[in-house]
N, CA, C and O of each residue as an XYZ file, in Angstrom:
332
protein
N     -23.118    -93.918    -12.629
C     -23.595    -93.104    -13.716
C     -22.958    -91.722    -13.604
O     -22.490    -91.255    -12.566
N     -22.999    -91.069    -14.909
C     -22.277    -89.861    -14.546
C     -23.181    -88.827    -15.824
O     -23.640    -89.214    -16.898
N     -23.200    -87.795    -15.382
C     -23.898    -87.477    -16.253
C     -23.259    -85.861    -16.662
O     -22.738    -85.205    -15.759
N     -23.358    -85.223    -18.248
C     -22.205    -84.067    -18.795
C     -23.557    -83.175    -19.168
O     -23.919    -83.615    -20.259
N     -24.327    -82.282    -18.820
C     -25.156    -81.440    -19.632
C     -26.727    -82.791    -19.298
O     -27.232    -83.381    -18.342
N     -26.894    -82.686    -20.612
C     -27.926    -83.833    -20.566
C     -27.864    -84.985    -20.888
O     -28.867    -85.698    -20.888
N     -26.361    -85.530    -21.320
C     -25.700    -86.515    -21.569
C     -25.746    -87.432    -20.808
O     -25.411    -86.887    -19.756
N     -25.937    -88.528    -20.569
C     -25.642    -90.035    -19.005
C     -24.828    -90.292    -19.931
O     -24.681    -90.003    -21.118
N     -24.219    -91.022    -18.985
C     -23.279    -91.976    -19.510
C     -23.426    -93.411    -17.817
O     -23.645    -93.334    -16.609
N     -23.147    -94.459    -18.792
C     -23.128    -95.402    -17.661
C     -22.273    -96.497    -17.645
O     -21.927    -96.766    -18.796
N     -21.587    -97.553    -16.465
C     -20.438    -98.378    -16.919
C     -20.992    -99.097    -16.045
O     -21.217    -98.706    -14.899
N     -21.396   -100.708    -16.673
C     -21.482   -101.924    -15.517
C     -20.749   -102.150    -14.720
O     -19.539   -101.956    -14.839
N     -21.385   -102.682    -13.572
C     -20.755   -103.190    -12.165
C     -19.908   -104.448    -12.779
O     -20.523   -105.023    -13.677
N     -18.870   -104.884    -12.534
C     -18.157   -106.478    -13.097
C     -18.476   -106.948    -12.012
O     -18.708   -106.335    -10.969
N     -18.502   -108.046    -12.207
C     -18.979   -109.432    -11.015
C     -17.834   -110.222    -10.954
O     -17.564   -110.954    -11.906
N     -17.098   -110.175     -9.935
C     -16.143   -111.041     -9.321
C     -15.764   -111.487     -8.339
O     -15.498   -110.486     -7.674
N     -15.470   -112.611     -7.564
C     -14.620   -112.735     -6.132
C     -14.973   -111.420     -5.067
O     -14.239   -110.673     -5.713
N     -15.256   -110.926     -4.465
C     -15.282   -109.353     -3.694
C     -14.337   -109.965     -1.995
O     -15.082   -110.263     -1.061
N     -13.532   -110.030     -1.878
C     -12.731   -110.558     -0.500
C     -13.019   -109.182      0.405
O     -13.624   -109.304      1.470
N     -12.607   -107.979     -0.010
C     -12.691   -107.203      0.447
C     -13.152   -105.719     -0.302
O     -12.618   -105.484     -1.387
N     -14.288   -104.550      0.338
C     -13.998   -103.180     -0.549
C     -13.294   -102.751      0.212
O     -13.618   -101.601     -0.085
N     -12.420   -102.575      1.142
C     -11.627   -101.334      1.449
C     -10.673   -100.705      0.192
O      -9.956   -101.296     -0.616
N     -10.935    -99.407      0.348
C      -9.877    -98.620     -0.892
C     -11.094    -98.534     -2.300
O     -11.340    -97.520     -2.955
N     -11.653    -99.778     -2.469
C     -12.664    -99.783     -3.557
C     -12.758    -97.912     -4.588
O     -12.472    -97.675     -5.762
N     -13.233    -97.034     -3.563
C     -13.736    -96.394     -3.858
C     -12.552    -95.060     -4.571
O     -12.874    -94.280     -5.467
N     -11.227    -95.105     -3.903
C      -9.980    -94.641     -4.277
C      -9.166    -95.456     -5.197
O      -8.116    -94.938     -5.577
N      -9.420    -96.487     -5.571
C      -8.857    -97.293     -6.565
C      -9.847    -97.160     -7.564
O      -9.319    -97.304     -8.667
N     -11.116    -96.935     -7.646
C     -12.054    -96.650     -8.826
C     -11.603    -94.775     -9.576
O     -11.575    -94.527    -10.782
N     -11.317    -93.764     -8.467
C     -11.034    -93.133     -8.756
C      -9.314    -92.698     -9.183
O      -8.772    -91.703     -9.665
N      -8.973    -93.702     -8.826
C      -7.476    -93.679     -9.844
C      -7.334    -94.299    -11.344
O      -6.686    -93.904    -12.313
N      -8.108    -95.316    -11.180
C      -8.432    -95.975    -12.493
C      -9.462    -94.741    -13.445
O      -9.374    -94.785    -14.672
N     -10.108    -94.018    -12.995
C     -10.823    -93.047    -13.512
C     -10.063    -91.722    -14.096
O     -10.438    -90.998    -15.019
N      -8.945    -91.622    -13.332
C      -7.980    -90.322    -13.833
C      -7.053    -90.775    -14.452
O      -6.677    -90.109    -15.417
N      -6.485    -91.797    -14.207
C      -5.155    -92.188    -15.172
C      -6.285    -92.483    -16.781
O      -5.916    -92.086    -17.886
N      -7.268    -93.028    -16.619
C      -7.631    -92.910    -18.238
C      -7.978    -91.642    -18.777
O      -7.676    -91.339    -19.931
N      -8.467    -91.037    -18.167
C      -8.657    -89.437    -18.237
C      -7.061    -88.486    -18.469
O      -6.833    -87.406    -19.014
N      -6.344    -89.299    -17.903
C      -5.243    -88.054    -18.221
C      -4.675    -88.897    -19.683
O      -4.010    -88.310    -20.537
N      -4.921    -89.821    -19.748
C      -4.768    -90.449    -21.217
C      -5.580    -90.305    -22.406
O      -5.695    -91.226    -23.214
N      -6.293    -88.895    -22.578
C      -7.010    -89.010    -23.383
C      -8.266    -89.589    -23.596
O      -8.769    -89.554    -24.719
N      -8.873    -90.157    -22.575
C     -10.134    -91.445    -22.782
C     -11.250    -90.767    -22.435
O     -11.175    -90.314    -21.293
N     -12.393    -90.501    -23.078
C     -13.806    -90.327    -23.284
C     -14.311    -90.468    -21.639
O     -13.555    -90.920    -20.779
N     -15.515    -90.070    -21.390
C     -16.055    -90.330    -20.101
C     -16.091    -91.446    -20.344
O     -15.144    -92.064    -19.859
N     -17.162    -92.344    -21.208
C     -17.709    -93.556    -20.862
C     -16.115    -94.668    -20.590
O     -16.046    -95.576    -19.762
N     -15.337    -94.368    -21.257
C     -13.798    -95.093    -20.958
C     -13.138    -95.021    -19.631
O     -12.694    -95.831    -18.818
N     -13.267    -93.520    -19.747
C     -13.090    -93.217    -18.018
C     -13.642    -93.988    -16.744
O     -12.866    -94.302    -15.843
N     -15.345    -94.365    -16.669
C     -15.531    -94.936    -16.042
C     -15.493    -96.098    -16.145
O     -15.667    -96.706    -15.088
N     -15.282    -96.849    -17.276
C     -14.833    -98.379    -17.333
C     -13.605    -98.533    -16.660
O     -13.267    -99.397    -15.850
N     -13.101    -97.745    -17.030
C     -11.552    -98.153    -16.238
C     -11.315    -97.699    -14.957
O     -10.264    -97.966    -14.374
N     -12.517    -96.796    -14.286
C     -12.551    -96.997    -12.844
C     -12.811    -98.107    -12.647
O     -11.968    -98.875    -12.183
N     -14.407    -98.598    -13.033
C     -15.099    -99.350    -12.679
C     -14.002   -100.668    -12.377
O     -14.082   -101.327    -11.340
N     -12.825   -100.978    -13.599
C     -12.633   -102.229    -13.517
C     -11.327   -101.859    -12.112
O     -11.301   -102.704    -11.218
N     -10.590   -100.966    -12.016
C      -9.577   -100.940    -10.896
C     -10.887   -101.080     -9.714
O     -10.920   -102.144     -9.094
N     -11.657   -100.323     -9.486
C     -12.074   -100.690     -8.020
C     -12.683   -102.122     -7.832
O     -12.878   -102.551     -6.695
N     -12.983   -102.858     -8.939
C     -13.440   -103.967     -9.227
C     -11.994   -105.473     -8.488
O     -12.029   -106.430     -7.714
N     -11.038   -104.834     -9.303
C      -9.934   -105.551     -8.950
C      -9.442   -105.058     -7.560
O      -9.040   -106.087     -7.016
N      -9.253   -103.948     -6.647
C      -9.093   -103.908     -5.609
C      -9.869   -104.827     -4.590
O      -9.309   -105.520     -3.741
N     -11.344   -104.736     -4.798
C     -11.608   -105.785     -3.983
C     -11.472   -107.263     -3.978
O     -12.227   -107.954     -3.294
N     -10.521   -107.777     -4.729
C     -10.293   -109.325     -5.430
C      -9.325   -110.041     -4.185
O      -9.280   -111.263     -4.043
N      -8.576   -109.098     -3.326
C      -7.873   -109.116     -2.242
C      -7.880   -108.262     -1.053
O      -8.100   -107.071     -1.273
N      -7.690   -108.609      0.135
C      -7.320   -107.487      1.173
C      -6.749   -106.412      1.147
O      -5.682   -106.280      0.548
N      -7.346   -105.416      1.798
C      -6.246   -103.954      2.006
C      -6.396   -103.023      0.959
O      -5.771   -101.967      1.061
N      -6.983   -103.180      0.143
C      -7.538   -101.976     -0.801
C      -6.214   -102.240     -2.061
O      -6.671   -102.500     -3.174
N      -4.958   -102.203     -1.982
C      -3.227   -102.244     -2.453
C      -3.381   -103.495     -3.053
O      -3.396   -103.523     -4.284
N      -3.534   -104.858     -2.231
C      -2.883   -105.778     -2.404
C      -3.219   -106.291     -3.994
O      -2.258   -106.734     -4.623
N      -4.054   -106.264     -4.417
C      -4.381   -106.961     -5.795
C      -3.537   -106.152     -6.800
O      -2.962   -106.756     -7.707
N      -3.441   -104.889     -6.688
C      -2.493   -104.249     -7.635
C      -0.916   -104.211     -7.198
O      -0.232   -103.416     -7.844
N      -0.344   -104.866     -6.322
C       1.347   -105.764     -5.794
C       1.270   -106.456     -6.571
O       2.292   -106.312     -7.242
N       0.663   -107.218     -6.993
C       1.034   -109.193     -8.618
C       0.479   -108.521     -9.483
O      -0.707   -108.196     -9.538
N       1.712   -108.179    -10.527
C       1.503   -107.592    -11.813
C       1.005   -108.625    -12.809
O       0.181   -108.348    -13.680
N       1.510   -109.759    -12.650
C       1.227   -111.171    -13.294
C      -0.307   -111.163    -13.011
O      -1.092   -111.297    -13.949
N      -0.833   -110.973    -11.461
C      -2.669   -110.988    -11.496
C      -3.114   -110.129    -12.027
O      -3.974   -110.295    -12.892
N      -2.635   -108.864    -11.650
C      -3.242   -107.751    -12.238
C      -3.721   -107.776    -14.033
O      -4.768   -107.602    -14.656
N      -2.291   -108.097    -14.376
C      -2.573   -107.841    -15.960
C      -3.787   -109.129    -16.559
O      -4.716   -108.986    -17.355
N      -3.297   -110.438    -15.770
C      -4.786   -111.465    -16.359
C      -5.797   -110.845    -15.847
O      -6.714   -111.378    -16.473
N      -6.500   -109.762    -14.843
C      -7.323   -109.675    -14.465
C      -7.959   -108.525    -15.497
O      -9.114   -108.703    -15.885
N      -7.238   -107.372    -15.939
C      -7.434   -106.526    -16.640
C      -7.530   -107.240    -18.000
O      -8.557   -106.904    -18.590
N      -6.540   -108.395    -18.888
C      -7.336   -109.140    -19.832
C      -8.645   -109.787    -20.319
O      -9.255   -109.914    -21.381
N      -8.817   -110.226    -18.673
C     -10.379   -111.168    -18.824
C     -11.304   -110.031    -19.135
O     -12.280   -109.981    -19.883
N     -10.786   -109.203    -18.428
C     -12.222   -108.324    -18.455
C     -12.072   -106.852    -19.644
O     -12.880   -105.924    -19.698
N     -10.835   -107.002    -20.488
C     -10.848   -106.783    -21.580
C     -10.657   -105.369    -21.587
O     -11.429   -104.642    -22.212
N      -9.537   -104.851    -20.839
C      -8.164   -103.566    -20.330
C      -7.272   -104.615    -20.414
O      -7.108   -105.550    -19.631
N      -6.626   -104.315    -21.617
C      -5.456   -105.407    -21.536
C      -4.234   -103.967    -21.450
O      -3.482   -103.652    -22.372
N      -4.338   -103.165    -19.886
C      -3.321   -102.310    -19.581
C      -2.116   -103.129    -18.337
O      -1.128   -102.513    -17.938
């Protein structure tokens, strides 16, 4: 949750595979600034953390799920960031 003044804003947890969180929490916050430096609303902002730290844990090492651009991009489709 994040909250601007008296504003919340909030972005569901996605439910997937979890192999590993390492990085989780630095891959949520990269996914959080690259939409942010793109123009994107808070509540966008944290979707698109939410879904990178989501996909970091899909594999080992915090990195590895974002190395297969081929996984990456079906993974960001299903869950409807088709970045």
């Amino acid at each position: 949750m994040e909250q601007r003044g008296t504003e919340r804003y909030m972005s569901p947890a996605l439910r997937d595979e979890s192999v590993n969180a390492v990085g989780a929490g630095d891959r949520f916050a990269a996914g959080f600034l690259d939409e942010y430096l793109h123009g994107g609303d808070l509540p966008a902002c944290l979707a698109a953390g939410n879904l990178a730290g989501a996909l970091s844990t899909t594999r080992s090492g915090g990195i590895e799920a974002f190395r297969d651009a081929a996984y990456r991009q079906k993974f960001f489709e299903e869950h409807s960031l088709g970045k």
